[in-house]
MMTF fields as JSON, N, C-alpha, C and O atoms, coordinates in Angstrom:
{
  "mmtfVersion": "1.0.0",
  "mmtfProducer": "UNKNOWN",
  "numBonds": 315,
  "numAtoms": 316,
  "numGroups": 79,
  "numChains": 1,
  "numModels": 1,
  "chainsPerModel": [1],
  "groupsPerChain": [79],
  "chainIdList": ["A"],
  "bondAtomList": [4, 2, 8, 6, 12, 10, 16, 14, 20, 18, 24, 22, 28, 26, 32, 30, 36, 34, 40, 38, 44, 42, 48, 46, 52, 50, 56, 54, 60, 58, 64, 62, 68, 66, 72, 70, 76, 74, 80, 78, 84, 82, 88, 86, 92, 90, 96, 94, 100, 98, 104, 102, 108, 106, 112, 110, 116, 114, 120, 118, 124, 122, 128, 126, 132, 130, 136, 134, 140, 138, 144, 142, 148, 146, 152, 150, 156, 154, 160, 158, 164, 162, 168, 166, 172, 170, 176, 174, 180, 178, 184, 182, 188, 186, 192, 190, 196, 194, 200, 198, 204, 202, 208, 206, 212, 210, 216, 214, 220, 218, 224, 222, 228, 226, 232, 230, 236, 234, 240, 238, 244, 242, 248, 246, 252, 250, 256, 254, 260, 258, 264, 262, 268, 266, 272, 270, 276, 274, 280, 278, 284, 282, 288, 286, 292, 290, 296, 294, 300, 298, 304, 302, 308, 306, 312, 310],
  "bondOrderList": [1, 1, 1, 1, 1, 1, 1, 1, 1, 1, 1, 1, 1, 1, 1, 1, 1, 1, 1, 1, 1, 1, 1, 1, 1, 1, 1, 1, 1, 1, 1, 1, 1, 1, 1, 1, 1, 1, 1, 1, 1, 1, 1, 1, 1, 1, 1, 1, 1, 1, 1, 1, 1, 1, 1, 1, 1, 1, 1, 1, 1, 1, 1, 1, 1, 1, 1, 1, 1, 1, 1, 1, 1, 1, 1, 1, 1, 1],
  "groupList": [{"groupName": "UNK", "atomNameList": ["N", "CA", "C", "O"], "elementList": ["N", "C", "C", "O"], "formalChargeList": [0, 0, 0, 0], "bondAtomList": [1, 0, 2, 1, 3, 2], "bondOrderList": [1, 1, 2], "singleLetterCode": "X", "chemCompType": "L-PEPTIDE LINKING"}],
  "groupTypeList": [0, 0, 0, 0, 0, 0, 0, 0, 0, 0, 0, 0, 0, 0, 0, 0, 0, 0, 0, 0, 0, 0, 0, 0, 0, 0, 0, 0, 0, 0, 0, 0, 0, 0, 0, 0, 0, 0, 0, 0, 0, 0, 0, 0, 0, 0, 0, 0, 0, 0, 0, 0, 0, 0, 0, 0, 0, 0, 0, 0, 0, 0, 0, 0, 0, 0, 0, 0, 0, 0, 0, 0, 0, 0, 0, 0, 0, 0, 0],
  "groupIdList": [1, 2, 3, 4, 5, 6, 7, 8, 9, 10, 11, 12, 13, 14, 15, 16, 17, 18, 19, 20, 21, 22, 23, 24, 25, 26, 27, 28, 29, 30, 31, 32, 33, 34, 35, 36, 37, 38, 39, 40, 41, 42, 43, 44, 45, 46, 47, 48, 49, 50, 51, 52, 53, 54, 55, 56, 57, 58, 59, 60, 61, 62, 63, 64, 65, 66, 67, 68, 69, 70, 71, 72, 73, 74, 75, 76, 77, 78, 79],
  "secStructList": [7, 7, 2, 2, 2, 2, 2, 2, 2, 2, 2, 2, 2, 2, 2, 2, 7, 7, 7, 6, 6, 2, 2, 2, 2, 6, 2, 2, 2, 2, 2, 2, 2, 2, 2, 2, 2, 2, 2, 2, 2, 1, 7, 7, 7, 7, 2, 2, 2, 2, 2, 2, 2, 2, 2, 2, 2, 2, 2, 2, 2, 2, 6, 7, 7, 1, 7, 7, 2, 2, 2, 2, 2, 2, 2, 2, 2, 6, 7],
  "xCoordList": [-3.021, -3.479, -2.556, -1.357, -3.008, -2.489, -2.122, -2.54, -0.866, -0.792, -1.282, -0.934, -2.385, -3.637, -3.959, -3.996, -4.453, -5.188, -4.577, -5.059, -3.17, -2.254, -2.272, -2.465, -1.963, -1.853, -2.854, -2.513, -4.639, -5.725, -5.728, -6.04, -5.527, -5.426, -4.513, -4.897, -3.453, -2.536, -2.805, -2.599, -3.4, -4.415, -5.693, -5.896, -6.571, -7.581, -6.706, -7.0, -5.367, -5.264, -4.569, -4.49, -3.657, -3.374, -4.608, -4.439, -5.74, -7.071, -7.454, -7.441, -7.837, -8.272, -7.623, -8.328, -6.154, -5.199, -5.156, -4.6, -5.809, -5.532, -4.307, -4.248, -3.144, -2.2, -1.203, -0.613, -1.308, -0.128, 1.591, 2.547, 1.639, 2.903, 3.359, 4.348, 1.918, 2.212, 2.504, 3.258, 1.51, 1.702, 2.956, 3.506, 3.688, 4.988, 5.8, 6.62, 5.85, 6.568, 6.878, 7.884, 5.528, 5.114, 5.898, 6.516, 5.554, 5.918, 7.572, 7.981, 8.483, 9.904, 10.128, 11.332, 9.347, 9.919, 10.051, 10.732, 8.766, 8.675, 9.796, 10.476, 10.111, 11.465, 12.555, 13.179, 12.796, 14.023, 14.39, 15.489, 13.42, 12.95, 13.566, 14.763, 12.722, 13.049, 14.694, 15.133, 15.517, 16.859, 17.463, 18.219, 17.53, 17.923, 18.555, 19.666, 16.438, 16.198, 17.399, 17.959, 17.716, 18.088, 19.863, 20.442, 20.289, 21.449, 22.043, 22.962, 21.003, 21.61, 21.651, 22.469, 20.898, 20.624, 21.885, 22.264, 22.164, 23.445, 24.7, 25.223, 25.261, 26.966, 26.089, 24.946, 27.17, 26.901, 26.978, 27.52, 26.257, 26.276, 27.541, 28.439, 27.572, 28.9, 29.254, 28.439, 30.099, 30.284, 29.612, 29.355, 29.287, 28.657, 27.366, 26.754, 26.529, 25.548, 25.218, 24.129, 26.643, 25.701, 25.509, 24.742, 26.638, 26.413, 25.048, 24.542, 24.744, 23.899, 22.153, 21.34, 22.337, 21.273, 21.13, 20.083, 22.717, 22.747, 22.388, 21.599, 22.927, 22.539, 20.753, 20.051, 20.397, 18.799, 18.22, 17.483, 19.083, 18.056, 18.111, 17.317, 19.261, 19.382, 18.963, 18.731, 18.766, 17.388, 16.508, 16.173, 15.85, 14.472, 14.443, 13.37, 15.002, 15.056, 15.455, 14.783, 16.347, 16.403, 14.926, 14.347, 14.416, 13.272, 11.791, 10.725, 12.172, 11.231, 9.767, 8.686, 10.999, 10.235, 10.521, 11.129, 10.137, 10.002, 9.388, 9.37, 8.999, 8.307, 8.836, 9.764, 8.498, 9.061, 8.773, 8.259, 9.332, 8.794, 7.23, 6.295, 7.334, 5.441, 5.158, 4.944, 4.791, 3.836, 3.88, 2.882, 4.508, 4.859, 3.788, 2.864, 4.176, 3.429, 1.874, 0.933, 1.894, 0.065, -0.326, -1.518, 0.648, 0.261, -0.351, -1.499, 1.093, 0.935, -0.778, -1.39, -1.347, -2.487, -3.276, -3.957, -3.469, -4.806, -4.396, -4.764, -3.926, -4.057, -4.887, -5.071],
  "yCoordList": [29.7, 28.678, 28.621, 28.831, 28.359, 28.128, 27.014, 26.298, 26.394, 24.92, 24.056, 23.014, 24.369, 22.986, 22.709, 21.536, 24.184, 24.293, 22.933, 21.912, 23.619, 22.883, 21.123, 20.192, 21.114, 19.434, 18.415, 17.305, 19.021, 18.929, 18.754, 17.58, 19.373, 19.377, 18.593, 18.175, 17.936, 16.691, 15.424, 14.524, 15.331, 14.403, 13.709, 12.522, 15.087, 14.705, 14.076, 12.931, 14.929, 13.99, 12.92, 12.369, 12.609, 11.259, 9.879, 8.871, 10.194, 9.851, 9.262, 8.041, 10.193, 10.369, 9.437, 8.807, 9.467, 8.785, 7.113, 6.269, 6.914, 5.599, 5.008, 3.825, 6.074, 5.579, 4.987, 5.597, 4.12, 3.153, 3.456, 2.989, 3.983, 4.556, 6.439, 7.173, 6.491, 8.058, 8.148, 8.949, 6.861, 7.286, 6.652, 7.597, 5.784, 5.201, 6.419, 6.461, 7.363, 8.267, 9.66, 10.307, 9.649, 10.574, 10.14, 10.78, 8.579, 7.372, 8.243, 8.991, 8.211, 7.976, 9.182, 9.373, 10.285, 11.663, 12.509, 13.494, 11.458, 11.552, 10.819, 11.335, 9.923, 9.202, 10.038, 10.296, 10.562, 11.063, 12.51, 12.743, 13.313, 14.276, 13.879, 14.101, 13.233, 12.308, 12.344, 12.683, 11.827, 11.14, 12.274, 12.434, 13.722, 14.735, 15.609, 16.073, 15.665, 16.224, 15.787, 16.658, 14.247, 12.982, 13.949, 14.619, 13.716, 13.973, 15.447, 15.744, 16.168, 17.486, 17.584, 18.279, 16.989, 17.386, 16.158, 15.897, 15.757, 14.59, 15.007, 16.12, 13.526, 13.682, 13.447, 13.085, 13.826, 13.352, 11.661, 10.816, 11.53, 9.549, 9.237, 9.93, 8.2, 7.408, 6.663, 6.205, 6.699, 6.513, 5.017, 4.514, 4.233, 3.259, 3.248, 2.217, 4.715, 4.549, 5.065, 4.859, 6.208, 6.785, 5.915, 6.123, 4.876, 3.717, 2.834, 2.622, 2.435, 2.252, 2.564, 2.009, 3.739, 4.651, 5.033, 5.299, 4.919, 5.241, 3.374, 3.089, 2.709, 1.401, 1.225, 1.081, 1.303, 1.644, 2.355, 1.97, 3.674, 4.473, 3.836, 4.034, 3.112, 2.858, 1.652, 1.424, 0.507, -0.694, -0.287, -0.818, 0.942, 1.426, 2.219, 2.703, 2.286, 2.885, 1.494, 1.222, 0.592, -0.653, -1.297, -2.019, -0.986, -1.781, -1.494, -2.054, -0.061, 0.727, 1.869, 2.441, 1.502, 2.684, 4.144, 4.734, 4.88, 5.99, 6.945, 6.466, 8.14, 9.15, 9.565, 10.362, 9.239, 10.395, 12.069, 12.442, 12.974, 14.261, 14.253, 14.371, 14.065, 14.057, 13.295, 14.332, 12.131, 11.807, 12.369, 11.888, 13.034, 14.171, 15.319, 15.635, 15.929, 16.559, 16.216, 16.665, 15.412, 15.125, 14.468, 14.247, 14.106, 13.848, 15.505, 15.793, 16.467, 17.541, 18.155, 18.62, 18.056, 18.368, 18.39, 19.385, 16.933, 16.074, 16.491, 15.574, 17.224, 17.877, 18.627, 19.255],
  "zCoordList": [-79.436, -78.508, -77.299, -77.481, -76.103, -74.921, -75.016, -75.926, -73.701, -73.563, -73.657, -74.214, -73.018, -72.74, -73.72, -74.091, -74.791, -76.106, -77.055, -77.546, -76.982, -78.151, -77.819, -78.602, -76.202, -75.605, -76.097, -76.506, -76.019, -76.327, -77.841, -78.043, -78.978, -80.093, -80.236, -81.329, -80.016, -80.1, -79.951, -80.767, -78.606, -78.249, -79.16, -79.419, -79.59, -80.389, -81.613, -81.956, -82.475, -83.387, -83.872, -84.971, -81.843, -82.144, -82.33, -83.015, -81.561, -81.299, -82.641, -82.797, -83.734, -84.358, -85.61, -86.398, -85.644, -86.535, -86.849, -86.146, -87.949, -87.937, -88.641, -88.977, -88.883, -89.558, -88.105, -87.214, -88.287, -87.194, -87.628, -87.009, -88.342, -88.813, -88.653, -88.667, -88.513, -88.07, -86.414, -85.862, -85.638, -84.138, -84.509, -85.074, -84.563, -84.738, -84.828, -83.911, -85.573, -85.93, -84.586, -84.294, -84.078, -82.889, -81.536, -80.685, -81.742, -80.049, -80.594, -79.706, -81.879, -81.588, -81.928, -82.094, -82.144, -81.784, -80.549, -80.262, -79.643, -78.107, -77.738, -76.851, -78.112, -77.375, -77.252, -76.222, -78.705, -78.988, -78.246, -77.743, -78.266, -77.367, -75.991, -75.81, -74.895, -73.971, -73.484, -72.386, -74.806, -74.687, -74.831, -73.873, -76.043, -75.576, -74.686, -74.427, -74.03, -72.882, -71.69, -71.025, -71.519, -70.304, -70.588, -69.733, -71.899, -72.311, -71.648, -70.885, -72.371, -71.65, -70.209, -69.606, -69.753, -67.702, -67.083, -65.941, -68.068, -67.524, -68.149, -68.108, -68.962, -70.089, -71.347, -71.625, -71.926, -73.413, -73.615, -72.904, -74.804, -75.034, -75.204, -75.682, -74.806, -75.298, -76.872, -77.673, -76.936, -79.023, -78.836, -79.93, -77.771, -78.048, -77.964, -78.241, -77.454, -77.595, -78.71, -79.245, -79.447, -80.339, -82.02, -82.96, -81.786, -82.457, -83.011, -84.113, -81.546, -81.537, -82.33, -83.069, -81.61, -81.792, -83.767, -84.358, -84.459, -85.627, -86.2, -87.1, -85.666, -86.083, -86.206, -87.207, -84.778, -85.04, -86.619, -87.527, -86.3, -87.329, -89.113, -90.033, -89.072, -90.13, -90.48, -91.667, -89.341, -89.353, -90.011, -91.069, -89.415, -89.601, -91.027, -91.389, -91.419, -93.029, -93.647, -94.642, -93.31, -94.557, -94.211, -95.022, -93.015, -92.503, -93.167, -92.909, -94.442, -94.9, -93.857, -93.995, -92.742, -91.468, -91.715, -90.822, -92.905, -92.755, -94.264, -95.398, -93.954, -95.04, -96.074, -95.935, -97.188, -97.992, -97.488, -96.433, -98.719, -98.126, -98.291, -97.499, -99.661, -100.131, -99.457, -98.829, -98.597, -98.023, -96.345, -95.808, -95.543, -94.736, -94.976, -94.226, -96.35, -96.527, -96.644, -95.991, -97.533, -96.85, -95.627, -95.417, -94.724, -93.783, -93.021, -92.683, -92.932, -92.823, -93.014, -92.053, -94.341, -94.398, -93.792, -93.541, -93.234, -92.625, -91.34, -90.606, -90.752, -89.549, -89.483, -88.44]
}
């Protein structure tokens, strides 16, 4: 598949998804992507952001925000 192909096929199956926890998962892999991307073309984070950022992730796991493997994997499927 070409760009468009693949962009198009992403599209249809965010569209398509009614798991509100899967786009959740997509919205903060686009973020993280994003912050990367910002990181490298600039400095590196500061230990207070990367604090931060580890404080977050670990909200979101006591917060029960995230996959096991098996359910990944069937998410995986339904693509």
């Amino acid at each position: 598949m070409d760009l468009q192909s693949e962009i198009k096929w992403i599209e249809a199956a965010l569209s398509e998804s009614k798991d509100p926890t899967f786009i959740k998962a997509v919205k903060n892999m686009i973020q993280s992507m994003r912050k990367v991307k910002q990181s490298m073309s600039t400095e590196r984070i500061s230990i207070e952001q990367y604090n931060r950022e580890l404080d977050e992730s670990i909200a979101q796991i006591e917060n029960g925000e995230f996959h096991t493997q098996d359910e990944v994997e069937k998410m995986a499927k339904e693509w």
